[in-house]
C-alpha positions as CSV (number, residue, x, y, z in Angstrom):
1,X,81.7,-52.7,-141.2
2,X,79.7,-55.5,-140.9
3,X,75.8,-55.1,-142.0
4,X,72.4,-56.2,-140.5
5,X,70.8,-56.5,-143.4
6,X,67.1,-56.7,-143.7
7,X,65.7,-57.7,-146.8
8,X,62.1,-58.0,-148.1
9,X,60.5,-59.3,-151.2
10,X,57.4,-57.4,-151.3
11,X,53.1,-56.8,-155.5
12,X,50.3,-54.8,-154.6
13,X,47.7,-57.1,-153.3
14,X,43.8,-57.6,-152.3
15,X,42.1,-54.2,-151.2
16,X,42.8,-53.4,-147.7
17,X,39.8,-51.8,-146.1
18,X,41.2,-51.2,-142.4
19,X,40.7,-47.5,-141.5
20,X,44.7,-46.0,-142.0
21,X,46.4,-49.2,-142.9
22,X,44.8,-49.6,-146.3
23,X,46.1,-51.3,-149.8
24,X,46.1,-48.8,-152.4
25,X,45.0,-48.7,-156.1
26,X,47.6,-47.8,-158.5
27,X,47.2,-44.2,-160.4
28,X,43.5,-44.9,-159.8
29,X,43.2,-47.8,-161.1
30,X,43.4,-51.3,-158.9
31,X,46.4,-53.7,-159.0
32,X,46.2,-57.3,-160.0
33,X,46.0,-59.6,-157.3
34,X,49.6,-60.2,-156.5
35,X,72.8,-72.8,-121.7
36,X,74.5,-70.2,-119.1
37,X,71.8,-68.7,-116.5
38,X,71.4,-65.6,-118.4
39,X,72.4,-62.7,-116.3
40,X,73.3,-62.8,-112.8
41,X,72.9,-59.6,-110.1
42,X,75.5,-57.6,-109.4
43,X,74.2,-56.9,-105.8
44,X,73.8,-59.2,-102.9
45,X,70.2,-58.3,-101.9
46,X,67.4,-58.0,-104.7
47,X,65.2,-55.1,-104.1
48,X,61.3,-55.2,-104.3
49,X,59.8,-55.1,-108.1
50,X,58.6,-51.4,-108.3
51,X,55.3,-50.4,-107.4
52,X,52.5,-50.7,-110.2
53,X,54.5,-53.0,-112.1
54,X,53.7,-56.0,-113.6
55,X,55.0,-59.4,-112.6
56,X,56.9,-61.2,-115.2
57,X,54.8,-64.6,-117.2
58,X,55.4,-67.6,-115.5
59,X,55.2,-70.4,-118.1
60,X,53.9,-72.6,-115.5
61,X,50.8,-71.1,-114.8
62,X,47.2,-71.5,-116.6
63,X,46.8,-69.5,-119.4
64,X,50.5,-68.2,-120.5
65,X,50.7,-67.9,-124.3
66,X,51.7,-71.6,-125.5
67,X,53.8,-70.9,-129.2
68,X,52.3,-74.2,-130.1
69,X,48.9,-74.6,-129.2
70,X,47.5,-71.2,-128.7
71,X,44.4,-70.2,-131.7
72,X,44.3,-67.4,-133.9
73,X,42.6,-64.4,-131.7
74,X,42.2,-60.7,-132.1
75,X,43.0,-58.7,-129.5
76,X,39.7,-58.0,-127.0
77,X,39.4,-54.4,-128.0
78,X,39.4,-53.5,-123.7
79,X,43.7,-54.2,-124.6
80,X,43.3,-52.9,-128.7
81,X,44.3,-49.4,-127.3
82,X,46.7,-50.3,-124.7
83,X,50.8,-49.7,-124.8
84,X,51.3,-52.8,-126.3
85,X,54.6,-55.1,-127.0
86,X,54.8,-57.0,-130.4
87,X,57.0,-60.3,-130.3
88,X,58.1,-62.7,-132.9
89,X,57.6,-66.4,-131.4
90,X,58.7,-69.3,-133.3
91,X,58.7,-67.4,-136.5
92,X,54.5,-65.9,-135.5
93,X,53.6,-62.4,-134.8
94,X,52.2,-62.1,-131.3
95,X,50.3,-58.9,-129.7
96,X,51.5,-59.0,-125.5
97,X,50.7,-56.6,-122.8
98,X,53.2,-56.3,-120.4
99,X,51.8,-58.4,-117.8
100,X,52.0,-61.3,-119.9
101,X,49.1,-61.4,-121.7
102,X,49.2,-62.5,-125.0
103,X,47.7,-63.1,-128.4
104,X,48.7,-64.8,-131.2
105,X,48.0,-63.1,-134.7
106,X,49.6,-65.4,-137.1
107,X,50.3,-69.0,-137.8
108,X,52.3,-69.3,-140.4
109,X,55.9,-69.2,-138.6
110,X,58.0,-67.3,-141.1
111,X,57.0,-63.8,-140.0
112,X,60.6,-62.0,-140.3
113,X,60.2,-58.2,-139.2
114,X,57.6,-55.9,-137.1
115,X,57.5,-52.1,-138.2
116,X,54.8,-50.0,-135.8
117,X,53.6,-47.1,-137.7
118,X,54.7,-43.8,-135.7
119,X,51.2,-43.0,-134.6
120,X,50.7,-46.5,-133.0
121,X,47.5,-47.0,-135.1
122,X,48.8,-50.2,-136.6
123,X,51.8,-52.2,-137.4
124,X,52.9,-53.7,-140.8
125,X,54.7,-57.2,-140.7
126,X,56.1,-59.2,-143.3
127,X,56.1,-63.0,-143.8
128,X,58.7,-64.7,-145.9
129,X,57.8,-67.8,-148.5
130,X,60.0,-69.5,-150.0
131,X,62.1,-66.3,-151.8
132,X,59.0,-63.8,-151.9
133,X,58.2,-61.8,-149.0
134,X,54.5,-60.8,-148.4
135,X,54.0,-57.5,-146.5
136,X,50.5,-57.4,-144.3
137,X,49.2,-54.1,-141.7
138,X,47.5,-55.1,-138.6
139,X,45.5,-53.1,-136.6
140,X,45.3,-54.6,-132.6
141,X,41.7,-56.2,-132.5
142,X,41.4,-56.8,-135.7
143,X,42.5,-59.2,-138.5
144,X,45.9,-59.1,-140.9
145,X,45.2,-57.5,-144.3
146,X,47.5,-57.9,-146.9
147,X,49.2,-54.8,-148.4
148,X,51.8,-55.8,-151.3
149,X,54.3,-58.0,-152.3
150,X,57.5,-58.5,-154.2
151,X,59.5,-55.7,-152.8
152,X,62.9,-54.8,-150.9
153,X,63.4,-53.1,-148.2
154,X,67.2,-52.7,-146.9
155,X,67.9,-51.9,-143.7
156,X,71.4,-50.8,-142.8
157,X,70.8,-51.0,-138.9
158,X,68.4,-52.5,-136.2
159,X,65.4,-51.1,-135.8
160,X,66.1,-48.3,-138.2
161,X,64.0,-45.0,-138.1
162,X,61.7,-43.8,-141.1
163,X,61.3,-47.1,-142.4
164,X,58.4,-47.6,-144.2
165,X,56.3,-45.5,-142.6
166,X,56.8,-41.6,-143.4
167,X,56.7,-39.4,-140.2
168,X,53.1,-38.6,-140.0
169,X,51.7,-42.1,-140.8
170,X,50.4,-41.2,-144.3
171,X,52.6,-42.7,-146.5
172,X,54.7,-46.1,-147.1
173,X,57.8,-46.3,-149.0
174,X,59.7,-49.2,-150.1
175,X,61.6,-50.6,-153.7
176,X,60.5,-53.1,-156.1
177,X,62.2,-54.8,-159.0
178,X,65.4,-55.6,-157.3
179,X,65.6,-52.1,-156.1
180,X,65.1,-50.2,-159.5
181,X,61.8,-49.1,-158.4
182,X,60.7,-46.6,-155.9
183,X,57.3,-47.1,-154.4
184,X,55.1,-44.6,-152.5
185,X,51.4,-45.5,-150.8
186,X,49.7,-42.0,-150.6
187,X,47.2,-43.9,-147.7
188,X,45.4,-41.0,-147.7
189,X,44.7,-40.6,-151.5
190,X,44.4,-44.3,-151.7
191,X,46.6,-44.5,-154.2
192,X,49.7,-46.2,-155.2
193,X,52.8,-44.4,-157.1
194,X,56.4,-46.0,-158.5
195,X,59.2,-44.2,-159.9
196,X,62.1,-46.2,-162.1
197,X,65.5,-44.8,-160.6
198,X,69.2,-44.6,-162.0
199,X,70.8,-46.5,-160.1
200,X,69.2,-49.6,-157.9
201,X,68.5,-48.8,-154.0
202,X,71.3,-50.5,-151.4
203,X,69.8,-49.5,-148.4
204,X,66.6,-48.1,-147.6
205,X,64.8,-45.8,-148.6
206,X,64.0,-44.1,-145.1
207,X,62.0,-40.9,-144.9
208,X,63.6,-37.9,-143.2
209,X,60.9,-35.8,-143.5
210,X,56.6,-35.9,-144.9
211,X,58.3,-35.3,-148.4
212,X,61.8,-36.4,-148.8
213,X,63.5,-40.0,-148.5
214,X,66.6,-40.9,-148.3
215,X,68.9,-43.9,-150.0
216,X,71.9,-45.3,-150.9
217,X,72.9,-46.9,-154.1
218,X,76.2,-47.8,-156.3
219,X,77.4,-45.5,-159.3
220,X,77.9,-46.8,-162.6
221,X,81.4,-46.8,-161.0
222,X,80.6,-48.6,-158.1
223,X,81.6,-45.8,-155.9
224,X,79.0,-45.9,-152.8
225,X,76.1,-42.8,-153.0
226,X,73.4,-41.3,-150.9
227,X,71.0,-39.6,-152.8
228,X,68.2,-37.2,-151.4
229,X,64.5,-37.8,-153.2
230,X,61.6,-36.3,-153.2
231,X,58.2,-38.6,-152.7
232,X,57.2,-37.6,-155.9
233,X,60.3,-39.1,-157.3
234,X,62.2,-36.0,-158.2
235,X,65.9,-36.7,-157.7
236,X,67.0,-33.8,-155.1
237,X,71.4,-34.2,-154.9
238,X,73.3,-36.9,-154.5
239,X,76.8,-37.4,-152.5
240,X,79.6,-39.6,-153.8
241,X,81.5,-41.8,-151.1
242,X,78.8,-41.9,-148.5
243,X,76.5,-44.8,-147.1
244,X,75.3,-46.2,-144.4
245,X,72.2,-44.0,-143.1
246,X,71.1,-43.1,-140.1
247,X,68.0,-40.6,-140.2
248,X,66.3,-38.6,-137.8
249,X,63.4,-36.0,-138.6
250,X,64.8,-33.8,-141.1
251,X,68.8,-35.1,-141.0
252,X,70.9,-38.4,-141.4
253,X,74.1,-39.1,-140.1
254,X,76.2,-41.2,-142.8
255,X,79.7,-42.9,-142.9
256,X,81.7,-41.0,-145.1
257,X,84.5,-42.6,-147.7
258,X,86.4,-43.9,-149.1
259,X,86.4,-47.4,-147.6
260,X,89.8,-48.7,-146.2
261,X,90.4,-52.3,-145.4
262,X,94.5,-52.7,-145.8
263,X,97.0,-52.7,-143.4
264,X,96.8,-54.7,-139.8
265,X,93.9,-53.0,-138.5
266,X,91.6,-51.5,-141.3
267,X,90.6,-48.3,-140.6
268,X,86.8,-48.3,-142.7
269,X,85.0,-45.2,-143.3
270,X,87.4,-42.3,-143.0
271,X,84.4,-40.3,-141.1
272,X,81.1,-39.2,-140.2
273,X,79.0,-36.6,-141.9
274,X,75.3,-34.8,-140.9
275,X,73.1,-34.6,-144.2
276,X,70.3,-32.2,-143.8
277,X,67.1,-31.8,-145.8
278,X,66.3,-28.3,-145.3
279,X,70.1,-27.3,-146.3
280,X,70.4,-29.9,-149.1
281,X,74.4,-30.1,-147.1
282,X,76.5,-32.9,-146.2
283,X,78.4,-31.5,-143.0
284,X,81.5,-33.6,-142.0
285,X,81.6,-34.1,-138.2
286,X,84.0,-36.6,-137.2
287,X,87.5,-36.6,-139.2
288,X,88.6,-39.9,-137.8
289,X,88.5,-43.3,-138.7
290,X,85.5,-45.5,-138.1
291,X,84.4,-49.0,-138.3
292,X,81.5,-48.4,-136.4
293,X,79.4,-51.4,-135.4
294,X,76.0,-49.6,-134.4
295,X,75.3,-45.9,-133.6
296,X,71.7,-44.2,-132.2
297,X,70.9,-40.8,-131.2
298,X,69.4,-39.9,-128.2
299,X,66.6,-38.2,-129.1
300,X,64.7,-36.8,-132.3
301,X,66.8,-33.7,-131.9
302,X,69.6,-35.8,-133.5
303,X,72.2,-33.2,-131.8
304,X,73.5,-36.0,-129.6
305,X,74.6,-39.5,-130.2
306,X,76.1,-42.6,-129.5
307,X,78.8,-44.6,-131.7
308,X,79.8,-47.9,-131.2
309,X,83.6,-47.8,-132.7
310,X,85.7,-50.6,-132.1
311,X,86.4,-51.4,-128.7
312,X,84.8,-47.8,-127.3
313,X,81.9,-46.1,-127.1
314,X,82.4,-42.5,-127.7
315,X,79.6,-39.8,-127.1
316,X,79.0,-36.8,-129.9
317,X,77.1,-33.8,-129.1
318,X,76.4,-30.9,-131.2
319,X,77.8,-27.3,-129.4
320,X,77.5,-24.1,-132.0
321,X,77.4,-26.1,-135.0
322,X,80.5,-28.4,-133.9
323,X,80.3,-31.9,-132.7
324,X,82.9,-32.9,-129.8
325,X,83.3,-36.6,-129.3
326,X,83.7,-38.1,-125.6
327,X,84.8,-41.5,-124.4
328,X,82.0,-43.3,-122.5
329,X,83.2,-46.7,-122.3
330,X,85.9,-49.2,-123.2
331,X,86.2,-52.4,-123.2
332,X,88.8,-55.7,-124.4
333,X,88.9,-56.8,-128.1
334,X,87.0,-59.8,-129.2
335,X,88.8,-61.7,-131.7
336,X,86.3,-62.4,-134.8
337,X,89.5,-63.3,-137.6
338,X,87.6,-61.4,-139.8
339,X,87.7,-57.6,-140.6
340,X,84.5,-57.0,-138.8
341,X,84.8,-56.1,-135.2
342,X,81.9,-57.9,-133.0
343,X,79.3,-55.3,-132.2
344,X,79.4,-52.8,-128.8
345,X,75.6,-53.1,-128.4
346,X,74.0,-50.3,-126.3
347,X,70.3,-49.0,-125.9
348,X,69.8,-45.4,-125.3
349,X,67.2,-44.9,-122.1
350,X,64.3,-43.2,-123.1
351,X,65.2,-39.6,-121.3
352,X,68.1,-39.9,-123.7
353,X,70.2,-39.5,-120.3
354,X,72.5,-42.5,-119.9
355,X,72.6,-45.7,-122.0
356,X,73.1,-49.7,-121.7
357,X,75.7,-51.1,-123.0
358,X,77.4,-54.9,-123.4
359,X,80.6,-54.3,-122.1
360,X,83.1,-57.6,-123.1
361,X,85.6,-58.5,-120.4
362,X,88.3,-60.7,-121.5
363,X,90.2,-63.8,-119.0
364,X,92.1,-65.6,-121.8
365,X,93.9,-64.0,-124.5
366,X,93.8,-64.8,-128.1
367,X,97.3,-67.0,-127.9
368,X,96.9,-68.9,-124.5
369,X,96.6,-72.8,-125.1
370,X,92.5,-72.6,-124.5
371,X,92.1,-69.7,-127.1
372,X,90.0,-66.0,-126.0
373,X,87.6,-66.5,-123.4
374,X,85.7,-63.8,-121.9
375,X,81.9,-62.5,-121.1
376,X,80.2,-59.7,-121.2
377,X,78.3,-57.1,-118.1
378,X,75.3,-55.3,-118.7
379,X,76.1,-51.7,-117.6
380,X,74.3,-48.5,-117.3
381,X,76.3,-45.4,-118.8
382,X,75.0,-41.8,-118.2
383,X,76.4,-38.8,-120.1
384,X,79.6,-38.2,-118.1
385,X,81.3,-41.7,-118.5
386,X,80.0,-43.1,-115.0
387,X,78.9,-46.6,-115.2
388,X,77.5,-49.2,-113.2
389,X,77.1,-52.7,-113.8
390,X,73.7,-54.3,-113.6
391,X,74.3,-57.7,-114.6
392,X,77.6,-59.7,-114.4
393,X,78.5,-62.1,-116.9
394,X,75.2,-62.2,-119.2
395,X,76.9,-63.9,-121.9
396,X,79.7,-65.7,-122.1
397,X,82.4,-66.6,-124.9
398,X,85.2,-69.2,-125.7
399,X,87.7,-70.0,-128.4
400,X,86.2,-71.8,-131.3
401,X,82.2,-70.6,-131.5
402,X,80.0,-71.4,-134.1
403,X,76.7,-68.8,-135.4
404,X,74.9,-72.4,-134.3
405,X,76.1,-73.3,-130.8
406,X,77.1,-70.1,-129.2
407,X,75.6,-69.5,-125.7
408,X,74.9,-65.9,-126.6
409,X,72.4,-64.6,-129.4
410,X,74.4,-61.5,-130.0
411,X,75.3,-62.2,-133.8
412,X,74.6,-58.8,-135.2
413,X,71.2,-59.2,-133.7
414,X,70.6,-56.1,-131.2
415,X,70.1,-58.4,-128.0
416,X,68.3,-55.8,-125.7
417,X,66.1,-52.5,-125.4
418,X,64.1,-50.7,-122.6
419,X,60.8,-50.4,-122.1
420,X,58.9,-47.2,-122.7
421,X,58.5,-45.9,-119.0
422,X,62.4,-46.5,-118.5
423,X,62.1,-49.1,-115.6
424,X,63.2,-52.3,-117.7
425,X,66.1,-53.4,-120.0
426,X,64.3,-56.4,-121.8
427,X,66.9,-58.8,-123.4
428,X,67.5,-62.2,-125.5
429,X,69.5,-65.2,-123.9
430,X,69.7,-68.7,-125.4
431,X,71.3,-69.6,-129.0
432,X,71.1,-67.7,-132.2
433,X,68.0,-70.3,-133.0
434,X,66.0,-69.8,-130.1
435,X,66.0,-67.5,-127.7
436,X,64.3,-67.0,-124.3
437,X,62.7,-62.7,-123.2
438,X,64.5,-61.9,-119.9
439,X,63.9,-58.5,-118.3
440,X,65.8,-57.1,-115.0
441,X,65.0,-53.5,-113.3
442,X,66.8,-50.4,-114.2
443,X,67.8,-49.8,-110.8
444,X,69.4,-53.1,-110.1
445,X,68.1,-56.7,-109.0
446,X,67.5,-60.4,-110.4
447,X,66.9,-60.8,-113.7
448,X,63.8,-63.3,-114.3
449,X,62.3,-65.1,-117.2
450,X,59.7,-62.4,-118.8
451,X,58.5,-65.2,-122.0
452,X,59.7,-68.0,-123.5
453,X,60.7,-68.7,-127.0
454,X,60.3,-65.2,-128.0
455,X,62.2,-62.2,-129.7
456,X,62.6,-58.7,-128.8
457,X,59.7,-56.6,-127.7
458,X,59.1,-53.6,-130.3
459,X,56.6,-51.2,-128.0
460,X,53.6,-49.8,-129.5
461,X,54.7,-46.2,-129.7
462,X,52.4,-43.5,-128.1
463,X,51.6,-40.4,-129.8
């Protein structure tokens, strides 16, 4: 199973005195100062762009955010409360509505990850020098503060829920000292706390629920664990052969061991299991072999998701205390000669009613004289297996790419999401070192330029 791994360097810093993003004092006491057209319509006739929505930035027109020449401005507090999108352009945090109007926040192009905090209030950011990785909270409209420094976080999937931020928005977890530490920011307290662990965090920690985290280590046998802990540092259980966490409020779902990579095809994890915090159990749910690629539930529920397993995508949903797993979609195999399988990417919709999904279509096999060619549809999924396709051919792929010269951006980067009202798919085109926003209607249309030179949108969420 190949691994998006996320990882920041993070020392507790200069007092932060933004109202709910601030830096803490330790104990009490203060810290030292530490080249294809990218997506072509599957119909013959574009439709209308939907009513109230706005039109996408032309990068012709006066006043479009330039990446180069654009000054350092807060955001006018008439836009500080609105739904906004943050982007990463050429390696600086910018603060965008969705009609194209943008800010730049930072100028010092190694920003590397955007975390909103759950209640929208602010985000936290985290800018990479040299092999130290400063983490800094923003509230829209006013200036970066810094928080702390010289920490990890690991991040087992895109965009991973209860990172950093507990549930309610009063706390921040992360590890320090190579992962030996746990460290917890009581933001309400004011007040900083650390706790020297067993065995050194491998992914996360993520919060499940206001009080408990969750992480994954290595035994002194260097058999894979997840261990349950309380934010007071109390060790709660811990589970052998497991890693890989996905949590939801109150639960995780986690691959389940051991680890298998002999024989023709390796068959990975040997299945899934549901952790749950009020239980203190590890319930198995899916007896069969995975080498899942990426996985998201549907909702905060977490009695439904979606699993990216080789070349399907299979549907699990929770009936009487059983999970039963569907078929939604299946598509050819893309050779990687590697034991890592290139990712299924899919977005759930935010109704948690169908799903997007990057469906690879193959038109030269492995052994013909040109090598594997193919490409890959956009394609809308709902719970029953229907699908349509949206968009034909957004990427394309032929024998011999390179990380540096392919013409799609889909190395074990999520390429796309929606937007919060539903109507939009946003997604990257362009090569793995610079990529172009393009958007396209839910219901079908031409997909057009949104922004240039810029990453994903993560959406301000709204309480």
């Amino acid at each position: 199973m190949r691994k998006c791994l996320l990882i920041w360097v993070l020392v507790l810093s200069l007092t932060v005195a933004v109202l709910g993003c601030q830096s803490p004092t330790a104990d009490g006491e203060p810290d030292p100062v530490a080249s294809n057209e990218p997506g072509t319509p599957d119909t013959e006739t574009d439709p209308p762009a939907p009513d109230g929505e706005p039109d996408p930035v032309d990068p012709n027109e006066p006043g479009t955010p330039d990446t180069e020449t654009d000054p350092l401005t807060a955001v006018p507090q008439e836009f500080a409360e609105q739904n906004l999108m943050a982007v990463i352009r050429q390696g600086d945090l910018w603060l965008m509505t969705e009609g194209g109007q943008g800010w730049r926040q930072t100028d010092s192009g190694n920003v590397a990850d955007i975390i909103w905090r759950p209640d929208g209030h602010c985000l936290a950011y985290t800018v990479q020098d040299g092999k130290a990785t400063d983490l800094y909270c923003l509230v829209p409209g006013l200036s970066p503060v810094p928080v702390d420094q010289d920490i990890q976080l690991i991040a087992e999937w895109p965009n991973t829920p209860g990172m950093l931020w507990s549930p309610e928005s009063t706390q921040l977890a992360y590890s320090a000292e190579g992962g030996n530490k746990l460290c917890v920011i009581d933001q309400i307290a004011d007040v900083r706390h650390s706790y020297t662990l067993d065995n050194p965090i491998r992914q996360g920690p993520f919060w499940l629920t206001e009080d408990v985290l969750i992480y994954t280590t290595r035994q002194n046998n260097n058999i894979p664990a997840t261990v349950l802990i309380e934010a007071e540092g109390k060790e709660i259980t811990v589970w052998d052969h497991t890693t890989a966490p996905f949590p939801r409020p109150g639960k995780a779902l986690v691959a389940t061991g051991p680890f298998n990579l002999e024989g023709p095809i390796a068959s990975g994890w040997s299945g899934l299991a549901l952790i749950s915090v009020e239980k203190e159990s590890k319930t198995p749910i899916y007896d069969q072999p995975v080498r899942f690629n990426y996985l998201e539930f549907a909702d905060n529920a977490g009695n439904t998701f979606a699993l990216a397993n080789w070349k399907e995508l299979l549907l699990l949903e929770e009936t009487a205390g059983n999970f039963t797993a569907t078929q939604l979609l299946s598509q050819d195999m893309l050779v990687t000669y590697s034991e890592f399988a290139y990712p299924l990417w899919f977005a759930w919709a935010p109704d948690g009613q169908s799903l997007a999904a990057l469906e690879f279509i193959e038109t030269k096999a492995e052994d013909s004289p040109d090598g594997q060619e193919g490409y890959w549809d956009m394609v809308i999924v709902d719970r029953a297996g229907n699908s349509t396709t949206l968009l034909n051919k957004i990427y394309t792929f032929s024998d011999g790419f390179s990380y540096g010269e392919t013409e799609n951006p889909l190395n074990f980067t999520a390429p796309m999401n929606w937007s919060p009202s539903g109507k939009y798919l946003y997604y990257i085109s362009g090569s793995r070192d610079a990529t172009d926003l393009w958007r396209v209607s839910a219901g079908g249309g031409k997909a057009e330029l949104f922004l240039e030179n810029s990453s994903l949108p993560l959406f301000r969420p709204q309480p």
